[in-house]
Backbone bond lengths (Angstrom), bond angles and torsions (degrees), N, CA, C in turn:
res aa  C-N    CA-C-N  psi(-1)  N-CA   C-N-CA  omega(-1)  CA-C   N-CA-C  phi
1 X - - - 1.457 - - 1.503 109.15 -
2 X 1.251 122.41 137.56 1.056 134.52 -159.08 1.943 117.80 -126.26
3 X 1.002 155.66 159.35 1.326 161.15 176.11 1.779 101.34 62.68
4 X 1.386 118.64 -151.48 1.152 129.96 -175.68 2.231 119.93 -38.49
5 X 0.887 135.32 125.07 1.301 116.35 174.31 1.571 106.85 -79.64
6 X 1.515 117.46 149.54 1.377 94.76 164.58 1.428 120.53 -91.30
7 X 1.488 95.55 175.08 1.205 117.01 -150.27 1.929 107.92 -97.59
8 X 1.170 115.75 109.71 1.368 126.26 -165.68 1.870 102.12 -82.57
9 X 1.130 125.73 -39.71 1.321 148.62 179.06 2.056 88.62 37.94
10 X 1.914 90.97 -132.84 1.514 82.69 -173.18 1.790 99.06 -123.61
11 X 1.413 96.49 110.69 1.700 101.13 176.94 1.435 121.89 -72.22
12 X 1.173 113.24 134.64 1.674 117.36 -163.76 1.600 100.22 -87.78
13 X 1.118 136.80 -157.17 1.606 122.64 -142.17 1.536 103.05 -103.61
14 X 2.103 93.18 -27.45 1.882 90.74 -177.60 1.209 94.42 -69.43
15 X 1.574 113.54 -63.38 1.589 106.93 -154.95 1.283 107.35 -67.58
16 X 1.186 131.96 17.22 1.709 128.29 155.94 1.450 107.04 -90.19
17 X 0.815 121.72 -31.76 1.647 124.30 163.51 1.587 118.68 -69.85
18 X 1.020 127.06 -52.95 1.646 129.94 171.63 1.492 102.40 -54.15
19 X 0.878 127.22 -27.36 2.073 125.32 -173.05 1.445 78.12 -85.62
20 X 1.575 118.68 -61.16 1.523 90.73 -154.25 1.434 118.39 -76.69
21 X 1.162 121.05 -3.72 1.683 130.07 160.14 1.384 109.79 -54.78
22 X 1.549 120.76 -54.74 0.969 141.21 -141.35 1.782 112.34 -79.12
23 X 1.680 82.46 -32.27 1.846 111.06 -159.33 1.778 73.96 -81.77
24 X 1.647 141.26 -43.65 1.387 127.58 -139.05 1.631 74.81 -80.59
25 X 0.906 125.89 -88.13 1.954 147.03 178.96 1.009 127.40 -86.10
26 X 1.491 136.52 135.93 1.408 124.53 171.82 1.643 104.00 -66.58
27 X 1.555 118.86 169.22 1.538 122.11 -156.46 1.355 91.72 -167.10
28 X 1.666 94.24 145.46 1.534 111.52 153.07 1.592 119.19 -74.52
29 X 1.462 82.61 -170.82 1.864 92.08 -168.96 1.829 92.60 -96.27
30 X 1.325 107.68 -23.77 1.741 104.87 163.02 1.530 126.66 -64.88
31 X 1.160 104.22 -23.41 1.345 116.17 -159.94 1.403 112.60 -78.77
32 X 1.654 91.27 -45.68 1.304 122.47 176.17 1.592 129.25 -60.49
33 X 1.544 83.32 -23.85 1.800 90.93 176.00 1.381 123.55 -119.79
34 X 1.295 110.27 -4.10 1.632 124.13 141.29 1.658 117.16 -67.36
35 X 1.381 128.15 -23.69 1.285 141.69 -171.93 1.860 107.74 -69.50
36 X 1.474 80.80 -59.91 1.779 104.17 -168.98 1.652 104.42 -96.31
37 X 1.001 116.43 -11.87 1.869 106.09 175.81 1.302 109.33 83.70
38 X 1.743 112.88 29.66 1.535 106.94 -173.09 1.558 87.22 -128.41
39 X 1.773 112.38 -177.26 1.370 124.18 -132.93 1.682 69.83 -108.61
40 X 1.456 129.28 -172.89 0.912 143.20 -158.53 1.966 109.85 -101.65
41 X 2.142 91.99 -40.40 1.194 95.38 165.48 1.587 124.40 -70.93
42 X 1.202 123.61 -23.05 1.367 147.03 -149.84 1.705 92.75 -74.34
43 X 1.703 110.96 -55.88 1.059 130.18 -168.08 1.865 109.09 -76.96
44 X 1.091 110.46 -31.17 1.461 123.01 175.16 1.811 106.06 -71.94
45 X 1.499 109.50 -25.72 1.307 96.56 -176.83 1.435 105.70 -82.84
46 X 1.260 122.04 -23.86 1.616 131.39 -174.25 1.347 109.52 -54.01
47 X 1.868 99.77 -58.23 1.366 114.74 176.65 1.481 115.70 -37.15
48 X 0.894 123.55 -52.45 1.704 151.44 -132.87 1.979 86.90 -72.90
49 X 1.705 91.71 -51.48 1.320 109.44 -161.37 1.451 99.14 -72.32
50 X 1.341 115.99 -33.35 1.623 109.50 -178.09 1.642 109.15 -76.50
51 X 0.748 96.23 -57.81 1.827 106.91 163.21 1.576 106.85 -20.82
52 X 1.185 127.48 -70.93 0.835 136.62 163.01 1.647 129.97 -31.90
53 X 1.104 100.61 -71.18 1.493 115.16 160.92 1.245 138.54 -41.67
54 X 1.960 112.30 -22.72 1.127 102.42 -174.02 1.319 112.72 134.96
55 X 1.454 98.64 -50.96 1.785 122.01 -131.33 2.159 94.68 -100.59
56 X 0.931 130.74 14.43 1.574 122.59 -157.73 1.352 85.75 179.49
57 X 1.625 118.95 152.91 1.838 151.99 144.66 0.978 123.76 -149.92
58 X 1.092 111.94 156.22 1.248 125.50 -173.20 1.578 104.15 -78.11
59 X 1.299 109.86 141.60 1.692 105.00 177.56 1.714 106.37 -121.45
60 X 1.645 109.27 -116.44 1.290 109.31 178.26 1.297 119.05 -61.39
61 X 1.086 114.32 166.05 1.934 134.22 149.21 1.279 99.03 -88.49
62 X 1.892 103.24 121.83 1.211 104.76 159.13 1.114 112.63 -101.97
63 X 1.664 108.08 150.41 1.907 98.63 -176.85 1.895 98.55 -108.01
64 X 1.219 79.02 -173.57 1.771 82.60 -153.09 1.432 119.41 143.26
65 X 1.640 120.09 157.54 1.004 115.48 162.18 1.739 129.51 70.97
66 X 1.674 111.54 -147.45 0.923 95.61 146.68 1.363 153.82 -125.63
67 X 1.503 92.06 18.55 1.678 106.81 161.74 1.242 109.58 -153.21
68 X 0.965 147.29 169.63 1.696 149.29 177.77 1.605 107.66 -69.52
69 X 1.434 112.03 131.80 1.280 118.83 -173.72 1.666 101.17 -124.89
70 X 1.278 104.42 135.37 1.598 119.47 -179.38 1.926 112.73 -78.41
71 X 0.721 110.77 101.35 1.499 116.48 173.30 1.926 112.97 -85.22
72 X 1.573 85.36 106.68 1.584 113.48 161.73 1.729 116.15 -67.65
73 X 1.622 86.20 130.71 1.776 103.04 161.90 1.560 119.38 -150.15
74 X 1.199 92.89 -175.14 1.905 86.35 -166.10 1.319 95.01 -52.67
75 X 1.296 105.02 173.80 1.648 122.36 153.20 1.574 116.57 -77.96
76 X 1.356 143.80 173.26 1.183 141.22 123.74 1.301 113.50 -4.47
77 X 1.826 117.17 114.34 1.854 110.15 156.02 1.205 124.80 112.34
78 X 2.138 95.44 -30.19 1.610 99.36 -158.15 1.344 110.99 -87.15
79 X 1.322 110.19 -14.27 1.401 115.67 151.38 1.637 139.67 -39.10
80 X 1.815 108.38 -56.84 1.203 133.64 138.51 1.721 116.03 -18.33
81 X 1.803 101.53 -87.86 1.484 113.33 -177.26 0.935 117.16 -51.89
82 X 1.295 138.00 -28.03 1.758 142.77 -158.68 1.697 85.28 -103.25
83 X 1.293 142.84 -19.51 1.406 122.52 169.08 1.911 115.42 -70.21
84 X 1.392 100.69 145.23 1.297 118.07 -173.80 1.835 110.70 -100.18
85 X 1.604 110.04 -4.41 1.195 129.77 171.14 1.521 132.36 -42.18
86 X 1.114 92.13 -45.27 1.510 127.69 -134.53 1.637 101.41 -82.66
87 X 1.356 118.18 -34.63 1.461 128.75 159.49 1.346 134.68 -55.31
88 X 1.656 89.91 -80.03 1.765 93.80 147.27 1.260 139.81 -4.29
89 X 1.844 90.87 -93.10 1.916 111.78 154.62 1.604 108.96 -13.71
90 X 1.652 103.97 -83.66 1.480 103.28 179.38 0.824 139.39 -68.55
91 X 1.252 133.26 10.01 1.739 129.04 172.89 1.556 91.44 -103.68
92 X 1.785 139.23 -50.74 1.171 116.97 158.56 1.556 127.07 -27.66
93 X 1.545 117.05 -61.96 1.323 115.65 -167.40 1.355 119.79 -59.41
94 X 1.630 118.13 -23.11 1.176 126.04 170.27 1.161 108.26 -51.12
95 X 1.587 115.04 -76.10 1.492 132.12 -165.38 1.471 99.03 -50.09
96 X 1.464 140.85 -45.17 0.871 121.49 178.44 1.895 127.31 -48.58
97 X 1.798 82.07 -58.90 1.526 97.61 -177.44 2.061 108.76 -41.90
98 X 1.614 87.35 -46.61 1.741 82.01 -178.51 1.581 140.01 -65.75
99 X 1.666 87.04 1.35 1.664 106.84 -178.88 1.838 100.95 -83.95
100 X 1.176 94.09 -46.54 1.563 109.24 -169.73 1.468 100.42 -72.84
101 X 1.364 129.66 -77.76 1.149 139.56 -148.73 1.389 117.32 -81.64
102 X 1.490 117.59 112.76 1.910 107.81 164.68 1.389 124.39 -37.09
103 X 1.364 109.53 144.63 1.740 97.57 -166.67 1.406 110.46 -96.22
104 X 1.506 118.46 38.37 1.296 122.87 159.97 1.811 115.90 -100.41
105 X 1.391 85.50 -44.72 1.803 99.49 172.23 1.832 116.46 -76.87
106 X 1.380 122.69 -2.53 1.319 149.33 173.52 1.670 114.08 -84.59
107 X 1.314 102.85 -60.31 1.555 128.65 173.01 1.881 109.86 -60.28
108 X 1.564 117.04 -23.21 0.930 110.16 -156.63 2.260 84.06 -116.02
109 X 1.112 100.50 -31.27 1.466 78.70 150.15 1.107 159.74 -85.22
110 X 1.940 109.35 -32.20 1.171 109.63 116.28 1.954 148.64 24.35
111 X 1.897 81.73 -79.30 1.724 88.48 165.44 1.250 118.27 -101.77
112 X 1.225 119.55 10.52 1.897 125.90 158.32 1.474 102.54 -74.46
113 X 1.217 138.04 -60.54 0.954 165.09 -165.08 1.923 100.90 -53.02
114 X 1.303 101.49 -69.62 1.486 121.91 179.59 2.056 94.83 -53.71
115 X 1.086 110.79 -51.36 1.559 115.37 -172.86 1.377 108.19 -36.21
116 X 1.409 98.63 -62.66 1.485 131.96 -153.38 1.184 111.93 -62.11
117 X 1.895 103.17 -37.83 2.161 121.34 172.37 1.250 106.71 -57.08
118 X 2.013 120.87 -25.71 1.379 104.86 -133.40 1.915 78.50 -80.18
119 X 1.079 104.21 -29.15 2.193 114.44 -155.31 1.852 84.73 -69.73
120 X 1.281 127.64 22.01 1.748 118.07 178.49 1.519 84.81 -97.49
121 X 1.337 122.63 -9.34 1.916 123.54 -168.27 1.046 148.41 -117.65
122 X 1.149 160.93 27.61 1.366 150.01 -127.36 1.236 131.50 3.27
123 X 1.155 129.95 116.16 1.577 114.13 157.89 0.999 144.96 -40.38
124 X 1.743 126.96 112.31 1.323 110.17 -179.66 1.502 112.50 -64.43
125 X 1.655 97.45 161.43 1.986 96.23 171.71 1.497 93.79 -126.98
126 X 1.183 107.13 -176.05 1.727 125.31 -170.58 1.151 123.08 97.09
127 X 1.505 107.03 -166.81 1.558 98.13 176.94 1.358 115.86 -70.30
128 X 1.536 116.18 178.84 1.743 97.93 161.97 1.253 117.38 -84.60
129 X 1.215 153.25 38.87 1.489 129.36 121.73 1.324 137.43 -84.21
130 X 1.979 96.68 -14.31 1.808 107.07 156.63 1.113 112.81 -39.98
131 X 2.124 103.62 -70.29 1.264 125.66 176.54 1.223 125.20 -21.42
132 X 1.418 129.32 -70.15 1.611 142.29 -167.66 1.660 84.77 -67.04
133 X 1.580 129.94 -45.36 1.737 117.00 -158.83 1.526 110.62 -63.45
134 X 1.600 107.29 -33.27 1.632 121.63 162.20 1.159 114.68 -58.45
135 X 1.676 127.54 -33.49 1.347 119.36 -162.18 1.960 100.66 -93.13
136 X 1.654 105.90 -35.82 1.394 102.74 160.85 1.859 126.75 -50.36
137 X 1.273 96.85 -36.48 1.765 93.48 177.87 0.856 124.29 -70.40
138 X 1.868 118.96 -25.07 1.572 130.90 -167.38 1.410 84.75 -74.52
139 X 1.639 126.66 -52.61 1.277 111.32 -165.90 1.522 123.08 -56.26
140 X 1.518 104.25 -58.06 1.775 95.32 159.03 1.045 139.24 -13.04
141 X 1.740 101.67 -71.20 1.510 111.24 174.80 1.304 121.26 -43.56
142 X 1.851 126.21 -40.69 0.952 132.86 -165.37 1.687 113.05 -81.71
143 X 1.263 94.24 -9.58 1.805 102.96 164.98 1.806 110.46 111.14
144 X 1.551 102.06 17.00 1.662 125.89 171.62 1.565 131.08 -97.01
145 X 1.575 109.95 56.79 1.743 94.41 -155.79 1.665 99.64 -53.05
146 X 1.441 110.95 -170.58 0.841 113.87 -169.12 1.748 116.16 174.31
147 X 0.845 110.13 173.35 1.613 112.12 -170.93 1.512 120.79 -150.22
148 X 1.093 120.42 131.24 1.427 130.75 -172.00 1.610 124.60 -92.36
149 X 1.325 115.14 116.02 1.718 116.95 -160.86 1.181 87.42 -138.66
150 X 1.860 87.56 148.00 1.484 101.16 -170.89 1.661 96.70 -157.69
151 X 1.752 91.86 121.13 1.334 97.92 -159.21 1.810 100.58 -151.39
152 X 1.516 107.45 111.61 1.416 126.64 -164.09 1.871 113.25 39.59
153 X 1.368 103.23 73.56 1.407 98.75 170.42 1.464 118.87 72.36
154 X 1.664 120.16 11.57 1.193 117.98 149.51 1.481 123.49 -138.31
155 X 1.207 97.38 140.76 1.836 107.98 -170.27 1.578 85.84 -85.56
156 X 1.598 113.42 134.98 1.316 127.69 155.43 1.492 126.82 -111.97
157 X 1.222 126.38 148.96 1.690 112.00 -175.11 1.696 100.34 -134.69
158 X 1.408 105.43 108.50 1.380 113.55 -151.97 1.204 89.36 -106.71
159 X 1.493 131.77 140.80 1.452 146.02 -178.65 1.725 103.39 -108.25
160 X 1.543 111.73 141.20 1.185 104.76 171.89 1.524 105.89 -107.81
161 X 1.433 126.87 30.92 1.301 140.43 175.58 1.864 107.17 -162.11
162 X 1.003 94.95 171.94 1.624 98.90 167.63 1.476 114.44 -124.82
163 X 1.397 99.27 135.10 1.835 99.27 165.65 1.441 142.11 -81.15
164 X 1.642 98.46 20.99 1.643 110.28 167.05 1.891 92.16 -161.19
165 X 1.881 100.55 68.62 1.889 80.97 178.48 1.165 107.20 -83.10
166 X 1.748 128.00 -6.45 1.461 114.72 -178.16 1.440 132.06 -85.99
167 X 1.418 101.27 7.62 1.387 140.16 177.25 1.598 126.98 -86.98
168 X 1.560 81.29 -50.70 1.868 100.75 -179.41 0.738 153.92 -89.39
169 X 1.422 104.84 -7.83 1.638 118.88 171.45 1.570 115.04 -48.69
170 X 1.283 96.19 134.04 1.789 112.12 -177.32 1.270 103.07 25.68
171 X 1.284 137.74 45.74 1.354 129.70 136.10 1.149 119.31 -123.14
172 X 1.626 126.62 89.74 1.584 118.51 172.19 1.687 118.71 -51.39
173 X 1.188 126.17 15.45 1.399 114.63 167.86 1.500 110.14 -61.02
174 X 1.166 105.41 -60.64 1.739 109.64 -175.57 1.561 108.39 -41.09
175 X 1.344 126.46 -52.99 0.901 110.51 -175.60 1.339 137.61 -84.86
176 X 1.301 99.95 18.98 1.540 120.15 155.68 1.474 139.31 -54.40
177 X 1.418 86.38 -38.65 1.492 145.60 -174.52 1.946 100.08 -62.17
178 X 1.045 101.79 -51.29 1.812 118.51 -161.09 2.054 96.04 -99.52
179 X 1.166 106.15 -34.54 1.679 118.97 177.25 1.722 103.46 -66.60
180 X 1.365 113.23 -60.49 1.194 109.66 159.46 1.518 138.30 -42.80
181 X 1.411 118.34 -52.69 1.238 167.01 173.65 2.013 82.22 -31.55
182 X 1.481 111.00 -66.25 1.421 142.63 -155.81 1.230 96.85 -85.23
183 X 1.092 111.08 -67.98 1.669 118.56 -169.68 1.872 95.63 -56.18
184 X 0.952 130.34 -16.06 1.724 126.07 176.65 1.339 115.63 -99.59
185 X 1.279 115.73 -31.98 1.664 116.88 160.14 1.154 129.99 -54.81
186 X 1.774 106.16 -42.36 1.271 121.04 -171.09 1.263 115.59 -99.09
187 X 1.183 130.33 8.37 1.125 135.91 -174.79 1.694 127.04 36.20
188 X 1.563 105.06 34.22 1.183 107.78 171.71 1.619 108.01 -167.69
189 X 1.625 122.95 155.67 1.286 117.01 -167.34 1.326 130.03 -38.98
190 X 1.333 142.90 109.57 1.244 146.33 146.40 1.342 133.91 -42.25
191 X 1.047 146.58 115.19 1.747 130.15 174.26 1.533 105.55 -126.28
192 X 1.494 114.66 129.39 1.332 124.87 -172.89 1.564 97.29 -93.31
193 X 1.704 93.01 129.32 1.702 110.87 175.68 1.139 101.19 -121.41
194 X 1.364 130.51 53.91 1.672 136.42 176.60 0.991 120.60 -54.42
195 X 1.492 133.59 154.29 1.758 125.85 169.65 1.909 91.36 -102.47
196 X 1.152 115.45 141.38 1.371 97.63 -173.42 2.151 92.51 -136.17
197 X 1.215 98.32 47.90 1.467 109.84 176.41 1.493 119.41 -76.55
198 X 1.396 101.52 -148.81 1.653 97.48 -175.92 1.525 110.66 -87.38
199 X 1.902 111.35 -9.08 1.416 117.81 154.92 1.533 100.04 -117.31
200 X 1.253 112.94 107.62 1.561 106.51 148.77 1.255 137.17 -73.21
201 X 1.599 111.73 134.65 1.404 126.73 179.81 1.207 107.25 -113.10
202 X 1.693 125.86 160.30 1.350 132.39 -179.49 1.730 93.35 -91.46
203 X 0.895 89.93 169.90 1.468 116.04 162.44 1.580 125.60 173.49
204 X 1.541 126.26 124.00 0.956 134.38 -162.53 1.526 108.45 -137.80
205 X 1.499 110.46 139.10 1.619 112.19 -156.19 1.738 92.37 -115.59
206 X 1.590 121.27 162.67 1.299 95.15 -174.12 1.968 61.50 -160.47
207 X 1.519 94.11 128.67 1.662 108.16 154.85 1.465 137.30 -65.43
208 X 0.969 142.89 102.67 1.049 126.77 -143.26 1.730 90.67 -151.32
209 X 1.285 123.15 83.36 1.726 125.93 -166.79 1.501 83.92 -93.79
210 X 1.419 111.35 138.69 1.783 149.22 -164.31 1.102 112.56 86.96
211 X 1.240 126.61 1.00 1.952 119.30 -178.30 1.600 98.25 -62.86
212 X 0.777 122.88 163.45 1.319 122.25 167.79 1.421 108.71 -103.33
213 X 1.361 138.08 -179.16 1.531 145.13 -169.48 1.474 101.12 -106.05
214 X 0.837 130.80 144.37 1.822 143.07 167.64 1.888 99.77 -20.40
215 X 0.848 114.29 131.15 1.790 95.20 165.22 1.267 117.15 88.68
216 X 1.163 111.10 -20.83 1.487 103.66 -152.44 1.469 103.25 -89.75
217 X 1.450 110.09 153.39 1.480 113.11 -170.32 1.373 121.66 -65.58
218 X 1.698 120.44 150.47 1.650 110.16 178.03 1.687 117.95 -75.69
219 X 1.372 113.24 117.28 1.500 109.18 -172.02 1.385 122.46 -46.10
């Protein structure tokens, strides 16, 4: 999957029901409101919102009846995003890999790995402090707030969470993974300054000689 991921956020009880209709069979917008006990518009506005979101499209025309009815199914992914697997999975596969693997040949897949995430995104353009402000939002989006410091010629992007902590504990491999990830967006060296404690935080340092320091006067 490629461009934007969708966006799972927090589904309210219908539209947790229409995915899971949706996820068993693709469905009309009739089907859908004979299903759930709602009006036809009621159910079209839901759609509208998933549509939107990411999360639902419209696919075939079914014929039939008495007019052709469009049958909804997921989008691309949401299959993926809506799994609860996917964490788990990876903080095992790590620990495994780190039993087996030297952590030079680990570290270096790692940043294959991280490469490979960055092409799921667009490139930022601009200068590099556009750059890193694009690379701070992707993190957000991805469920990493975070904050941008800039202190003698380096831009930092400090997370007040991490986006793989069940992964990361005391193993900087993963975050090789996200350094890479950065260092390919941004088109210039990355260095991961992670906290990798009993809460892990991201943190990623990015060189950037002419920034000026917080405060500092306009030349």
């Amino acid at each position: 999957m490629t461009g934007k991921p969708p966006m799972i956020g927090s589904l309210g009880a219908t539209r947790g029901r229409i995915i899971d209709l949706i996820r068993r069979s693709p469905i009309t917008v009739t089907e859908l409101a004979t299903r759930l006990g709602l009006t036809y518009n009621a159910v079209r506005g839901h759609l509208s919102a998933l549509e939107r979101d990411g999360l639902v499209r419209a696919g075939e025309t079914r014929r039939g009846g008495t007019r052709p009815a469009v049958v909804y199914e997921l989008a691309p992914g949401v299959d993926d995003a809506l799994s609860r697997a996917y964490m788990p999975f990876a903080s095992h596969l790590v620990r495994a890999l780190t039993e087996r693997l030297p952590p030079s040949e680990l570290d270096d897949i790692m940043r294959v790995v991280g490469a490979r995430l960055a092409a799921e995104w667009p490139q930022p353009h601009g200068t590099l402090p556009q750059r890193v402000e694009s690379a701070s939002a992707l993190m957000a989006e991805l469920g990493a707030p975070n904050e941008i410091e800039t202190d003698a010629g380096t831009l930092r992007i400090r997370g007040v969470g991490c986006l793989l902590a069940a992964a990361v504990q005391d193993r900087p491999h993963v975050c090789r993974a996200m350094e890479a990830l950065l260092t390919t967006l941004l088109a210039t060296p990355v260095r991961e300054c992670c906290d990798r404690g009993e809460r892990p935080r991201c943190c990623f340092a990015i060189e950037a000689t002419g920034v000026p320091a917080p405060n500092a006067p306009p030349s």
